[in-house]
N, C-alpha and C positions, 0 to 999 in steps of 0.2 A: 195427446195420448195416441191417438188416431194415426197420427203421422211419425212416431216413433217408432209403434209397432213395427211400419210400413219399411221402416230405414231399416232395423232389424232382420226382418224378414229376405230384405235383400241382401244385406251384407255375409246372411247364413248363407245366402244362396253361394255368393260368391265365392267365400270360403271352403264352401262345399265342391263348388268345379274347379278352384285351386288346386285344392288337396285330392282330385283323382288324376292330377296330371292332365288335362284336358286342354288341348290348344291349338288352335288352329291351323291346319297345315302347311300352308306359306310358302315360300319358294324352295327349290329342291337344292340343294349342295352338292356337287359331286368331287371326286377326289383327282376327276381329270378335267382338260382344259377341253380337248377337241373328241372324237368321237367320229366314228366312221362306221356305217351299219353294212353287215352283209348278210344281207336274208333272203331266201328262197322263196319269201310268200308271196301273197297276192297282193297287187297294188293296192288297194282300200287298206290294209294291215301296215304295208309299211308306210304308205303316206301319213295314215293314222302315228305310227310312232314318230316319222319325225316331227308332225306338229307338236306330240307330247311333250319329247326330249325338247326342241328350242321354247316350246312355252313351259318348259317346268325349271330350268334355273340356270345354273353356270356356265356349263358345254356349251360348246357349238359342232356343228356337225361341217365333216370335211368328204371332200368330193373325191379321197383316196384312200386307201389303206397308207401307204405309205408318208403322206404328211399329216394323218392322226395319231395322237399318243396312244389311245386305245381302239382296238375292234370288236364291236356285238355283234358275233355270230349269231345267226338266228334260221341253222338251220331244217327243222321239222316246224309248220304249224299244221295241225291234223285236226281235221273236222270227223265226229263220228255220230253215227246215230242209233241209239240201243232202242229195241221193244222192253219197258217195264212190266205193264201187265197186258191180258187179255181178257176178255170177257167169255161169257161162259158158252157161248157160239165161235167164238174163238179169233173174234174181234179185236185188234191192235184199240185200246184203251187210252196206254200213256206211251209215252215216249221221253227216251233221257239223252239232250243233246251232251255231246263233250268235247272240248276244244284241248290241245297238248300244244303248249308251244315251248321248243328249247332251246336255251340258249348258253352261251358262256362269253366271259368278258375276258379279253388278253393283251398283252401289247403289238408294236412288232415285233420283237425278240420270238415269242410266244408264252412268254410268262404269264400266269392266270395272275387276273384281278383280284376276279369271283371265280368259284369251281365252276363247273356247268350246273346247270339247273333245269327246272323243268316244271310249266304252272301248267297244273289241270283245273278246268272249272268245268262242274256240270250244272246242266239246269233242267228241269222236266216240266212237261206238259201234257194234259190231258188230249187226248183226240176224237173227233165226235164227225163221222165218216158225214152227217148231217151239213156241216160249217168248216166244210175241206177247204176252201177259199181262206176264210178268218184265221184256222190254222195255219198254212203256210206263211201268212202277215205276221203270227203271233211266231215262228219258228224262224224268221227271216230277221227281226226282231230281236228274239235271244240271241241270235246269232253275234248282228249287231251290239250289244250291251254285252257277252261274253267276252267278245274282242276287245273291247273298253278296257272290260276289266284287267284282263289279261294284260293289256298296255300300261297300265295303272301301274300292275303289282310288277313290273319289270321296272319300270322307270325307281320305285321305292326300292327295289333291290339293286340299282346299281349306285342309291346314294350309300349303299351300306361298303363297299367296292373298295380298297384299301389297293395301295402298292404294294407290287411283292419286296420282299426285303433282298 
């Protein structure tokens, strides 16, 4: 009895993560073959993407604009740094990091793939003039993990990336 419940109990579960669409992310498909990056940023960034791009699925990355089908412009990435609050001495409290980076996909003709775009991620943290050290680790940090991100959400937006007609 004991053991049926148990088989039950799993088979709801399954049916359950079935039916939200739920599935594991798996390799990336893209709609091109090669891929040629032109970006302005800083070396940590674009190394960072190319490792993305050739570990995330189809492409390969070419060493020209001209013998790739397609080119990722990429170029603003923009580091910014806001004061959130203050305290009532008039102490910087939080801080809201924010990174812009933009991009568009085209061939060489100049035919858009994708329009241009443009990911902003912000992340905030508290500051405590006490653990100025710990902060800059924890700010060096977001920094790090924003740029992830940001590589992340470029890489899944250009399996969306269509030929022009």
């Amino acid at each position: 009895m004991r053991r049926n419940c148990l088989r039950l109990l799993v088979a709801s579960a399954a049916l359950i993560l079935a039916g939200c669409g739920f599935h594991l992310r798996g390799a990336a498909t893209f709609a091109f073959d090669t891929v040629y990056i032109n970006s302005s940023g800083p070396p940590p960034f674009n190394n960072e993407l190319r490792r993305a791009l050739v570990g995330a699925g189809s492409a390969t990355l070419s060493d020209s604009a001209a013998a790739a089908q397609v080119v990722l412009d990429i170029p603003v990435i923009q580091d910014d740094k806001e004061v959130l609050s203050l305290s009532s001495a008039g102490a910087v409290r939080e801080f809201q990091l924010i990174k812009r980076v933009s991009f568009r996909l085209h061939d060489k003709e100049g035919a858009d793939w994708m329009p241009a775009g443009e990911i902003v991620i912000r992340r905030s943290y508290t500051f405590n003039e006490t653990q100025a050290l710990a902060r800059d680790l924890e700010e060096q940090r977001l920094q790090r993990d924003m740029q992830t991100d940001a590589i992340q959400q470029i890489v899944r937006r250009l399996q969306s990336a269509k030929k022009p007609a």
